[in-house]
BAFI-3210 file (N, C-alpha, C; in Angstrom, 3 decimals, decimal comma, padded with zeros to 6 digits):
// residues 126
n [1|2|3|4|5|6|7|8|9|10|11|12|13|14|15|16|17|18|19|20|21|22|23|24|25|26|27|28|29|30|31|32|33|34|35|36|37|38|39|40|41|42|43|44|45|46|47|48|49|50|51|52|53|54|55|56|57|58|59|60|61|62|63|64|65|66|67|68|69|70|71|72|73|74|75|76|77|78|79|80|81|82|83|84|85|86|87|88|89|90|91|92|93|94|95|96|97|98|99|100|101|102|103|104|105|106|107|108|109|110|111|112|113|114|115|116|117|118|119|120|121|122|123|124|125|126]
n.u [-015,212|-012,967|-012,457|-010,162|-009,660|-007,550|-006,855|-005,945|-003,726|-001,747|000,135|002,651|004,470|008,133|009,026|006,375|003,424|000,774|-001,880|-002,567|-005,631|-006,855|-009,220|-011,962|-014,651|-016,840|-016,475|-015,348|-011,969|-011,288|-009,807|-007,996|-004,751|-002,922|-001,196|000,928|002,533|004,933|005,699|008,064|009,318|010,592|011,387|011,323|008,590|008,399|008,252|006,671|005,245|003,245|000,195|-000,904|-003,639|-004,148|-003,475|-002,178|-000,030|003,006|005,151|007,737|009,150|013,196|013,202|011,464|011,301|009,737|008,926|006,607|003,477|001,233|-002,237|-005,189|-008,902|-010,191|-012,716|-013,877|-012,934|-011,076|-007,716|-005,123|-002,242|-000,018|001,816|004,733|006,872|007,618|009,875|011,697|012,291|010,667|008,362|005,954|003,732|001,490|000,517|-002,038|-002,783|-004,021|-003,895|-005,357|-005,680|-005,191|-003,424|-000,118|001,611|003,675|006,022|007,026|006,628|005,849|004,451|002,710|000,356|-002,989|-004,580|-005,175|-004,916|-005,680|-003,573|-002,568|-001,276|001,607|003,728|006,167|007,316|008,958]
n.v [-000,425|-000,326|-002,100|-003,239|-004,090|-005,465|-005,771|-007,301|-008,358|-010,827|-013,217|-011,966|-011,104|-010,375|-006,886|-006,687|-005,266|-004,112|-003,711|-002,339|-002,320|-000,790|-000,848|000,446|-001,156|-000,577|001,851|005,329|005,971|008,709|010,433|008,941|008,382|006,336|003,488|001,092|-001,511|-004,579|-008,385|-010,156|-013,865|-015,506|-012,950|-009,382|-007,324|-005,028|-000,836|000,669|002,168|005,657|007,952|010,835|012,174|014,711|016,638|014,928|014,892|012,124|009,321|006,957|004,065|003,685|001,254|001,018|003,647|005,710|003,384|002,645|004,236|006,106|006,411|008,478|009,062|011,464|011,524|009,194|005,651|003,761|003,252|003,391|001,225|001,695|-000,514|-000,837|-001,915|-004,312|-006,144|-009,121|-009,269|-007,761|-009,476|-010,923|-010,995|-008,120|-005,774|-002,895|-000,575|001,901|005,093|007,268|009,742|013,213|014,514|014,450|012,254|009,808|009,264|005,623|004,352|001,436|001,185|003,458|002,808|002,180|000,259|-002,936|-004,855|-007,796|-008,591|-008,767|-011,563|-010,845|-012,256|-011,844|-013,647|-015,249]
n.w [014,096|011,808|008,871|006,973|002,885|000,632|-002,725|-005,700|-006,101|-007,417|-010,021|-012,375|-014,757|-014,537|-014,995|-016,121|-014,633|-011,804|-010,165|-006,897|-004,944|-002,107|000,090|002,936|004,286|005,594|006,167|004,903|004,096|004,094|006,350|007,071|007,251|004,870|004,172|002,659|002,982|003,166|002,600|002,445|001,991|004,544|005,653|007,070|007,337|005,492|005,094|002,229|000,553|001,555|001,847|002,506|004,473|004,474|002,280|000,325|000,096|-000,721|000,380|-000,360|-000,448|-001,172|-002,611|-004,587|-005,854|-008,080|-009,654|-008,370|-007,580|-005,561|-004,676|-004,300|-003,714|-002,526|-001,783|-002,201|-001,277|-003,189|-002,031|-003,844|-005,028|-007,575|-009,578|-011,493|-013,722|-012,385|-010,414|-009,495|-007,224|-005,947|-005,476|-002,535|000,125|000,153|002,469|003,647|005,437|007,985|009,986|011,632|011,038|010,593|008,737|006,721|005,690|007,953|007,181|007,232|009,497|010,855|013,267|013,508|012,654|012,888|012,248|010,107|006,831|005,183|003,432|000,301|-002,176|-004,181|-006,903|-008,534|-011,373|-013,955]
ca.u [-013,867|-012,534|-011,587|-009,442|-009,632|-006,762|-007,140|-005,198|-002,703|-001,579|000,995|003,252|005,857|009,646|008,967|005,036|002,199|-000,354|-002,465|-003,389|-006,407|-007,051|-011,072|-012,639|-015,623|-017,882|-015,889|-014,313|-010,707|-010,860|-009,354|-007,066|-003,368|-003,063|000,306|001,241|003,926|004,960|006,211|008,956|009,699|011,904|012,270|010,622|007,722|008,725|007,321|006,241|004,305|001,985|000,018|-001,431|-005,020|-004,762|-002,720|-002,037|001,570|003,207|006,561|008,182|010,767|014,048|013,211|010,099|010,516|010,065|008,330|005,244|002,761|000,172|-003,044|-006,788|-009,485|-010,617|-013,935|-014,361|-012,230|-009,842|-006,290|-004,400|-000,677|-000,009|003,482|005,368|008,486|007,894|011,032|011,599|012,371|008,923|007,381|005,926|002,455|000,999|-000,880|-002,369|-002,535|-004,450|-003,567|-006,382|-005,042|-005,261|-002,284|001,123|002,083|005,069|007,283|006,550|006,862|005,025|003,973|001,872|-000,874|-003,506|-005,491|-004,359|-005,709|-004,949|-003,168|-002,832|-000,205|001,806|004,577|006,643|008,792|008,786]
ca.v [-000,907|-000,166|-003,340|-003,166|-005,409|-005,498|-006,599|-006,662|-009,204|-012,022|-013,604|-011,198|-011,393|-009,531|-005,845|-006,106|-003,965|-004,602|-002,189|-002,712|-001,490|-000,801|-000,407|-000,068|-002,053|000,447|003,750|006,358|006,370|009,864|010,846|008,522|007,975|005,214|003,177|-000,036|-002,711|-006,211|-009,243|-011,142|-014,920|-015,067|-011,025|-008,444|-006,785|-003,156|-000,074|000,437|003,825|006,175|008,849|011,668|012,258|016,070|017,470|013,836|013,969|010,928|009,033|006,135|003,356|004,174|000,075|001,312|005,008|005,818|002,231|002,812|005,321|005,754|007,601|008,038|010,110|012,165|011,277|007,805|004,496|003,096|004,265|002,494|001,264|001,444|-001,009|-000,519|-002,449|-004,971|-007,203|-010,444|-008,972|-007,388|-010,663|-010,339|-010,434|-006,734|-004,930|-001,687|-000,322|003,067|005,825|007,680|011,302|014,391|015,318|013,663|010,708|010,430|007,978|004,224|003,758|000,584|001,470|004,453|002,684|000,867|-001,149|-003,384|-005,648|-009,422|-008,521|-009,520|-012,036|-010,706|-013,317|-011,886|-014,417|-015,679]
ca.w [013,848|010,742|008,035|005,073|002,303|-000,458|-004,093|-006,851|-006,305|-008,618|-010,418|-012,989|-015,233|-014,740|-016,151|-016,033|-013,786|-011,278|-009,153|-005,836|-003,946|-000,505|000,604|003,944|004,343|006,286|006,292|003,536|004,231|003,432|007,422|007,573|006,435|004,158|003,618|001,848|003,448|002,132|003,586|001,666|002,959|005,681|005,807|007,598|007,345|005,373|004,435|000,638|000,596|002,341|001,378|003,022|004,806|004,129|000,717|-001,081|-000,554|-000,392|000,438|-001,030|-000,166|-002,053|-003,839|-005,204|-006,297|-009,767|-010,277|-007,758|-007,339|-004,327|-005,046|-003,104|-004,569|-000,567|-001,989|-002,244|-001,476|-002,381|-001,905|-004,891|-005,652|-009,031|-009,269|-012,282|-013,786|-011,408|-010,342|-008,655|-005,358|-004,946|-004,332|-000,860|000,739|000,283|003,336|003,562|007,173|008,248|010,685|011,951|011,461|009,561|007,744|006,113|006,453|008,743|006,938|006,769|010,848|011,231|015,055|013,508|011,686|013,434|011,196|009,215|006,270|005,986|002,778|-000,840|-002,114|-005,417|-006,868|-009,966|-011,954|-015,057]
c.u [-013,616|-011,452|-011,367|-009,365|-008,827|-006,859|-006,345|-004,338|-002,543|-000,181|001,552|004,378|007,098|008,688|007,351|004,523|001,448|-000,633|-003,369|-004,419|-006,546|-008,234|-011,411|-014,153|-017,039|-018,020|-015,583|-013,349|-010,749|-009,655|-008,473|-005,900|-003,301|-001,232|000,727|002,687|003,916|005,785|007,155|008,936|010,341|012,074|011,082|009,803|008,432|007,668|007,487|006,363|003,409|001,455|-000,854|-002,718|-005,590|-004,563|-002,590|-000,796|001,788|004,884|007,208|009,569|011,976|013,714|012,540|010,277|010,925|009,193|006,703|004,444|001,666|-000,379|-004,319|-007,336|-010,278|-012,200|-014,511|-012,974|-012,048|-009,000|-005,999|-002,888|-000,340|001,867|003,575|006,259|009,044|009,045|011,094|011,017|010,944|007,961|007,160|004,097|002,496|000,129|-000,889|-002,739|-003,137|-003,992|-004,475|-005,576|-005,128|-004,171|-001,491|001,233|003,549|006,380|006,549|006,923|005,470|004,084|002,832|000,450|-001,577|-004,281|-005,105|-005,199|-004,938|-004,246|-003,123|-001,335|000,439|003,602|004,935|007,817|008,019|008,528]
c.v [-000,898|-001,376|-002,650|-004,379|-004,692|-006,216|-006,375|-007,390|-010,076|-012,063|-012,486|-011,485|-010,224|-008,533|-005,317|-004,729|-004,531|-003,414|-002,530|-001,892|-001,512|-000,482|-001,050|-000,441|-001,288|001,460|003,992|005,910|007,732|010,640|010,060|008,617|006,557|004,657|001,137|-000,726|-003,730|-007,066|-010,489|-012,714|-014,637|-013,899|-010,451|-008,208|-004,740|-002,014|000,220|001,922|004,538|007,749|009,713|011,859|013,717|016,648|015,885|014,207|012,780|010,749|007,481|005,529|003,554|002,721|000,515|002,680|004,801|004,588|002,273|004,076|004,999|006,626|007,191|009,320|009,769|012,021|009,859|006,775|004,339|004,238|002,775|002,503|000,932|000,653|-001,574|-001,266|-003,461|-005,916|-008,303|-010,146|-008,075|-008,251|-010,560|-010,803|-008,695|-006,260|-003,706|-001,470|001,513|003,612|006,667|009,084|011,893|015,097|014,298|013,045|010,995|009,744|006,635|003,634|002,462|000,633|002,430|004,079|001,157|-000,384|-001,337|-004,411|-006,685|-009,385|-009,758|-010,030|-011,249|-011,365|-012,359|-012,781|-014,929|-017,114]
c.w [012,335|010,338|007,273|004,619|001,035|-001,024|-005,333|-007,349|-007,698|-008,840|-011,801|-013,315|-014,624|-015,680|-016,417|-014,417|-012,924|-010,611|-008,183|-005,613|-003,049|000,049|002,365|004,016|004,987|006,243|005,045|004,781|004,233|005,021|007,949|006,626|006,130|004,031|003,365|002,694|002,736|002,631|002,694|002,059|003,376|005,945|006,284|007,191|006,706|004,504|002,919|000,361|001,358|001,557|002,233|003,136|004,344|002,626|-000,161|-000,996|-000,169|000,055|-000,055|-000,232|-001,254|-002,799|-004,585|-006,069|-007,258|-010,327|-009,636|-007,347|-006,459|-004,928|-004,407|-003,892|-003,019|-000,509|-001,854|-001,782|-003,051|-002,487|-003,119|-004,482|-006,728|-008,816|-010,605|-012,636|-012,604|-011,430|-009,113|-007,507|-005,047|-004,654|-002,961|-000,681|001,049|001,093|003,119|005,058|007,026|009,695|010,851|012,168|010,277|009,506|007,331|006,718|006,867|008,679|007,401|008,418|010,860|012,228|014,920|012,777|012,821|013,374|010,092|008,098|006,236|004,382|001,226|-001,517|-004,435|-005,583|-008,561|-010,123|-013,289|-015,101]
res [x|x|x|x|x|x|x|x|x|x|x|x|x|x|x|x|x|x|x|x|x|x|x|x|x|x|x|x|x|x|x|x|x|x|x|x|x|x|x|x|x|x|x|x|x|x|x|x|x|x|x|x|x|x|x|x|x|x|x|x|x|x|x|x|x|x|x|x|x|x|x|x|x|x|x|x|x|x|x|x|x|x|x|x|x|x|x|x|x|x|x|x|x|x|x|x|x|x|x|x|x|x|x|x|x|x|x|x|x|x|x|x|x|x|x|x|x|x|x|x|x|x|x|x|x|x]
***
């Protein structure tokens, strides 16, 4: 059974950085699809990023692009999220969620990833 454990979190100012990681505990990731969600108060559960098991493309929520970057080296753990120009509204609990498949990720469908980690909390405000 494949765990994930995310790290990275913390507290951050308006405008700063942080960089998540995403590691499985037994396995490489390298065969699965990797993708990042986040859990606001009160609000849904949405998708972040994902990145690809075969080529390394990726896809992005229109909040995020330009400020976050996903990246996995097919060799080793982790999958990262580099998050950029962070702003209020990305406060959230951060999971990382795998898809057991070889190729692109297929957009940020929640339903497609079946393991999930118990996620890491990141709070920006001043």
């Amino acid at each position: 059974q494949l765990q994930l454990v995310e790290s990275g979190g913390g507290l951050v100012q308006p405008g700063g950085s942080l960089r998540l990681s995403c590691a499985a505990s037994e396995f490489t990731l390298d065969y699965y699809v990797i993708g990042w969600f986040r859990q606001a108060p009160g609000k849904e559960r949405e998708g972040v990023s994902c990145i690809s098991s075969s080529d390394g493309s990726t896809d992005y929520a229109d909040s995020v692009k330009g400020r976050f970057t996903i990246s996995r080296d097919n060799a080793k753990n982790p999958v990262y999220l580099q998050m950029n120009s962070l702003k209020p509204e990305d406060t959230a609990v951060y999971y990382c969620a795998a898809d057991k498949r070889w190729g692109d990720c297929r957009g940020l469908r929640q339903s497609d990833y079946d393991y999930w980690g118990q996620g890491t909390q990141v709070t920006v405000s001043s």
